[in-house]
N, C-alpha and C positions, 0 to 999 in steps of 0.2 A: 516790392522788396527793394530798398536800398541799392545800390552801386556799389562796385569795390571800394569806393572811392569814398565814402560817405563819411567814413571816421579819421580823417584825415584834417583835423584842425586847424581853420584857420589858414589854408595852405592853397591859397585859390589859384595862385601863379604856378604852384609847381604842380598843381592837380589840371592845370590846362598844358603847359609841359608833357606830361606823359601820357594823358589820352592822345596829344596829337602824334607821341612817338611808338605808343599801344597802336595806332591807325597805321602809321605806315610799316610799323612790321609784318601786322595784316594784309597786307596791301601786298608785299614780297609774298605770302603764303597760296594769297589767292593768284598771281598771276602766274604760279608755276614757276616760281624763278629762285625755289629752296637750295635748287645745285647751287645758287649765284651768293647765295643769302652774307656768304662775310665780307665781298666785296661792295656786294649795296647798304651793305649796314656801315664799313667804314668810309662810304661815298657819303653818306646821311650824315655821319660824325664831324665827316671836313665840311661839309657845307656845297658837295662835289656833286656831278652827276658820273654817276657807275661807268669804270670807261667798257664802252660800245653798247649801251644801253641809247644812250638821247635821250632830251626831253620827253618824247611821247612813247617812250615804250614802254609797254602793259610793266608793272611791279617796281618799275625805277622810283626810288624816293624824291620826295620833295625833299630841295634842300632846305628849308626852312621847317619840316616836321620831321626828317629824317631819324633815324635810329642808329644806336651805336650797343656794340658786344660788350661795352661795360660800365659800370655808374657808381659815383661817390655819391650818399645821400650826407647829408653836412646837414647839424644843428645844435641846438643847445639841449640840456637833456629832458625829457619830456613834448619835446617838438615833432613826436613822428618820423623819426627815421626808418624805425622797420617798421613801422604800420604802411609808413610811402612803400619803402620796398617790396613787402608784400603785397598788396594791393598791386603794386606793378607788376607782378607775377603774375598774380591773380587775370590782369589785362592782356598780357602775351598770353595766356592758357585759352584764354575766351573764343567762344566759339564766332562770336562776332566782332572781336578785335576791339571790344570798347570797356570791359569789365563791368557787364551788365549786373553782375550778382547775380545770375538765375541759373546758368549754364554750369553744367558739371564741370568746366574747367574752371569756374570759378571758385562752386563749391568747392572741389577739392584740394584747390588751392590754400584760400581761406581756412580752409578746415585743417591744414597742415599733412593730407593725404596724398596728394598728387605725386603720381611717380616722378615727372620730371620736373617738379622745383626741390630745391636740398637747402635746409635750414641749417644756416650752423652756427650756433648758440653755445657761444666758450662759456662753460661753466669754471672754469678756474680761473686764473689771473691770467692766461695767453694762451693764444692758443699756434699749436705747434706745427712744427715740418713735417710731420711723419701723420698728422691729420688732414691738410691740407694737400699733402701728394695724393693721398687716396681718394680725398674729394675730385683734385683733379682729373685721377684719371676715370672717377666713373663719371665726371660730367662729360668728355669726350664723346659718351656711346649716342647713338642716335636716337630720340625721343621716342617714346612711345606712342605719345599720342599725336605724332603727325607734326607738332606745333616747336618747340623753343625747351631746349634743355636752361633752367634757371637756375642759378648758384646763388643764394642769399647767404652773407656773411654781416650777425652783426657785431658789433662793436671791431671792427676790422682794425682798430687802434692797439688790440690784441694782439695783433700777430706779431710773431718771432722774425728776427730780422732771416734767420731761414726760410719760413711762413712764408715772407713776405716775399722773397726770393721766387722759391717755387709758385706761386702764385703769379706773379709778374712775366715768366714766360709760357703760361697761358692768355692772359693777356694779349702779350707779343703777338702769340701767334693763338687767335681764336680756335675753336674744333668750331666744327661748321652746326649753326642754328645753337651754340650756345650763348648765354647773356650772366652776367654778372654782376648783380649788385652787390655793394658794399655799401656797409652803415661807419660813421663816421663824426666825433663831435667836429671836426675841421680840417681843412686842407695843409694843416700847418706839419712839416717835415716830423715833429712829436708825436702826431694822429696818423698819419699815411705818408708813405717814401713816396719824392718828388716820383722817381719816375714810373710808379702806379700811378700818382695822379695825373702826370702827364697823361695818359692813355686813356683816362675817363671821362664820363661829360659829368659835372658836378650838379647836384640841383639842393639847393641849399635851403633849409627850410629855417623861420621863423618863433621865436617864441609865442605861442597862441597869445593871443588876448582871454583875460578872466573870461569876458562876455560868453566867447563861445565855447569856451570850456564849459561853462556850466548850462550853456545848450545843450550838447552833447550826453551831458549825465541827465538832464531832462527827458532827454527824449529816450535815449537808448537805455539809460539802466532805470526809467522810473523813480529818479533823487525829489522830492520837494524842491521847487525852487530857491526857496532860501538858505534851504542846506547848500543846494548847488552850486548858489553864488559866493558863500561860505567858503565851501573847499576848496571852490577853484582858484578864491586871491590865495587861501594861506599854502597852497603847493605850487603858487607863482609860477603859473601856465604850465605846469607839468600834470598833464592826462592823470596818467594812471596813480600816479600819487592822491590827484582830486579825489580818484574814484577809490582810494583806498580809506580817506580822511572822511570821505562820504557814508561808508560803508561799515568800517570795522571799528567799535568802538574801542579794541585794544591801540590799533594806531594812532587815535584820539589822545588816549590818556599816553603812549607816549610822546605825544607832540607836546602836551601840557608837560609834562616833564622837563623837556628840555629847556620849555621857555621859561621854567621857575629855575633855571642854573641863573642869571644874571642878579638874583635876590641872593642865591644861596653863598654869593664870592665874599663873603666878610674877614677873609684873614688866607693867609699861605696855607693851612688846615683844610680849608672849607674850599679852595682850590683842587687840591688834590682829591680830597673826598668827592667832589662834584665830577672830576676827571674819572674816577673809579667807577663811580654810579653810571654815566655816559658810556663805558668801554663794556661793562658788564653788562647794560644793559643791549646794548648792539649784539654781544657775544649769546646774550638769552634770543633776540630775535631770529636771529643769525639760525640756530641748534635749532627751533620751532621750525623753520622754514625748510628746514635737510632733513631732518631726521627720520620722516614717514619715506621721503624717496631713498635715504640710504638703508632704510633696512628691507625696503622693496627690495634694490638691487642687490644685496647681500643674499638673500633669502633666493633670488632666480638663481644668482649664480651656482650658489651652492647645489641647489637642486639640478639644475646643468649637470654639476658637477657629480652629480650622483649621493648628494649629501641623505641620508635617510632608507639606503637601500642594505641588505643584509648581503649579498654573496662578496666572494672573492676581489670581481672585478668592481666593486663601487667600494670598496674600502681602498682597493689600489689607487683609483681616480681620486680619491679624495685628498690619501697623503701625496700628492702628486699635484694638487690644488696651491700649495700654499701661495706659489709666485702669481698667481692671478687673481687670489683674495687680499695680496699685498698688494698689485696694483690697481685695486678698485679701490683698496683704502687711500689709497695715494692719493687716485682721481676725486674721495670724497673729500679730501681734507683740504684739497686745493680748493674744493665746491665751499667748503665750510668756511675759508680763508675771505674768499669773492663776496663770499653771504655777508659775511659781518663788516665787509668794508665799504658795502653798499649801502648796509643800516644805517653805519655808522655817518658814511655822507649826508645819507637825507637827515641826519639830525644836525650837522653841522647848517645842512640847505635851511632848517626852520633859525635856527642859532641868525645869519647870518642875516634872515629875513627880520630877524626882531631889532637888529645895531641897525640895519638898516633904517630901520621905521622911523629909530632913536635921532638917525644920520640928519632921514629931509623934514624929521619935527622942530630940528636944533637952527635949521636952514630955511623954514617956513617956505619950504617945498611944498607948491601947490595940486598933491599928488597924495590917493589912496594908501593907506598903511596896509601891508602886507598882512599881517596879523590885530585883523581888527580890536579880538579879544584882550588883547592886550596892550591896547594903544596905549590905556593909562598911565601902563609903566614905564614905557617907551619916550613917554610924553615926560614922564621925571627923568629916566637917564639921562633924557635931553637939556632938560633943567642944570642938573646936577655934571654933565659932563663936557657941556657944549660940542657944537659940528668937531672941532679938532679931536675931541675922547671920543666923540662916538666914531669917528673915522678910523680911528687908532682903533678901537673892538675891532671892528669890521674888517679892515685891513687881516689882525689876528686869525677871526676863524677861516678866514680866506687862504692864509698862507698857510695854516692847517690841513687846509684839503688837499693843497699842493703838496706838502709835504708827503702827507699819506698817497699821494697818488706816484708819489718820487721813492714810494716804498722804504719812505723811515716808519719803525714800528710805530703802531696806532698809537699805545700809551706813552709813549714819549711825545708824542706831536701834540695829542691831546693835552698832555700836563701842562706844557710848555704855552698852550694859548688858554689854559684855564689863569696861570701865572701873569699872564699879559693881560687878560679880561678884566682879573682884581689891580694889577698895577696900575693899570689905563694907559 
């Protein structure tokens, strides 16, 4: 069986990285030295030896493989940041300190069970103080299974500057044997406050190469090779994207979609109409992707809530319901909000992939086309717009995602570089 570590793309520096710091936390476990565990972990962090350990006493870290109570993982999207993080859970859990994959703290890990790692996966646009205090304080409690309380937060780019507040003075001040990873596209003050990062060790991961991207869907999901090589240029080293383009023939057809909007810009009309089709269609993926989990949760709570029962006291509980099926509406619509502006990204990601193509065709760029499929057309807008107009595209749907990610509403940002696309 596999390693934790196996689906981890392309990431050979930062997968030697954390087995070596997976070893020496093992290494504090085995030698008895758990009381000691946050000062040899921030000895590991500086590069120090633990004061009044020394060199040679049983559990002291090496300063060169040492371990630290918290981690920015940094990359580009599709690069493995919480599959690393996980995975490094998964390696502190291990019974053998290497993230063998076999060991129940691995499985359990992996498998999203394990008592002591806590996933926290903002489903809305941020995620808040009053979540992030309660995570703190149950990572505080003492492990259960002997090993390393783990807090995995990803898109940590999320957090409230409250959030990020309460969060920070755990940090500060570790509970003893617990670890903190943070997922993150970058270290830049936009993504994470200077001084959480200050406090972290960073390990920065890379955009995979095609090649082994579509290794990966070889071997672990059974793709065709040629599918595989397929998916993997047009989702431009993003994994799960690959394996989505690979897989689901509705994500297909709306990739094809998107990449006939550069045909369809013939007038200020055909602008807006292509704008409309793109928002709508995000909004339809978006509604598919929530809607079995929102009426799951609606339908538990109710039932909680005594929804379906005939005495006194479950009609009382029910009209007494209202403010908790308003706030699960709340939390879906933020969910619904996240959904569609994540659709919506990856369609600008193919959009941005096709000007691209147009960009190093016009530029006799001695390099692969992102969307092979469509090289043809790419190869006339190149024609027809030279490197300065395809640059100018590109530029647009680029300052589109910024926008939307600057939270100006989607159909405005969208119009506005449908407008630009046809003006050139």
């Amino acid at each position: 069986m596999p390693d934790v570590f196996a689906d981890l793309v392309g990431q050979d520096e930062a997968v030697a990285e954390l087995r070596r710091a997976a070893g020496a936390a093992a290494a504090v476990l085995r030698a008895g030295a758990a009381d000691r565990a946050p000062a040899l972990i921030a000895a590991g962090a500086a590069g120090e030896t633990a004061p009044g350990t020394g060199d040679t006493e049983p559990g002291a870290l090496d300063p060169s493989t040492g371990m630290t109570h918290a981690w920015i993982f940094t990359g580009p999207p599709g690069s493995g940041r919480s599959v690393a993080a996980r995975a490094f859970a998964a390696a502190l859990q291990c019974t053998y300190g290497t993230g063998c994959g076999e060991c129940p703290g691995c499985h359990t890990t992996m498998g999203g069970t394990n008592a002591d790692v806590r996933m926290v996966v903002p489903e809305g646009l941020s995620i808040g103080v009053g979540e992030m205090r309660a995570l703190v304080l149950r990572a505080a409690s003492t492990p259960s299974g002997g090993r390393w309380q783990v807090v995995v937060i990803e898109d940590a780019d999320r957090l409230t500057e409250a959030a990020g507040n309460a969060l920070l003075k755990a940090i500060e001040e570790p509970p003893p044997r617990t670890v903190f990873l943070l997922c993150a596209p970058s270290t830049h003050p936009d993504d994470i406050s200077v001084t959480i990062r200050s406090r972290c060790r960073v390990v920065p991961l890379r955009q995979p190469p095609a090649a082994a991207v579509a290794e990966v869907l070889v071997r672990r999901d059974g793709i065709a090779p040629d599918v595989a090589q397929w998916a993997a240029a047009a989702a431009q080293g993003h994994v799960g994207r690959a394996r989505r383009l690979a897989r689901d023939p509705e994500a297909r057809k709306r990739r094809e979609a998107v990449l006939a909007v550069p045909r369809r810009l013939t007038g200020v009309g055909a602008a807006f109409d292509a704008a409309s089709a793109l928002i709508e269609a995000a909004e339809a993926e978006a509604e598919a992707s929530v809607s079995e989990s929102d009426a799951t949760e609606r339908a538990a709570l109710e039932t909680a809530l005594g929804a379906g029962g005939t005495g006194r006291g479950a009609a009382g509980a029910m009209r007494g319901a209202a403010g908790q099926l308003k706030e699960l509406e709340k939390r879906q619509k933020s969910r619904a909000t996240r959904a569609q502006r994540d659709a919506l990204d990856r369609a600008l990601v193919d959009l941005a992939g096709f000007y691209r193509d147009a960009l190093t065709m016009a530029l006799r760029a001695p390099v692969d086309p992102v969307h092979t499929d469509t090289a043809a057309l790419a190869g006339a807008g190149a024609q027809k717009w030279d490197a300065e107009g395809s640059l100018r595209r590109l530029e647009a749907v680029l300052a589109c995602r910024a926008a939307i990610e600057a939270n100006v509403k989607p159909r405005i940002a969208v119009e506005a570089m449908m407008l630009a696309l046809w003006k050139g």
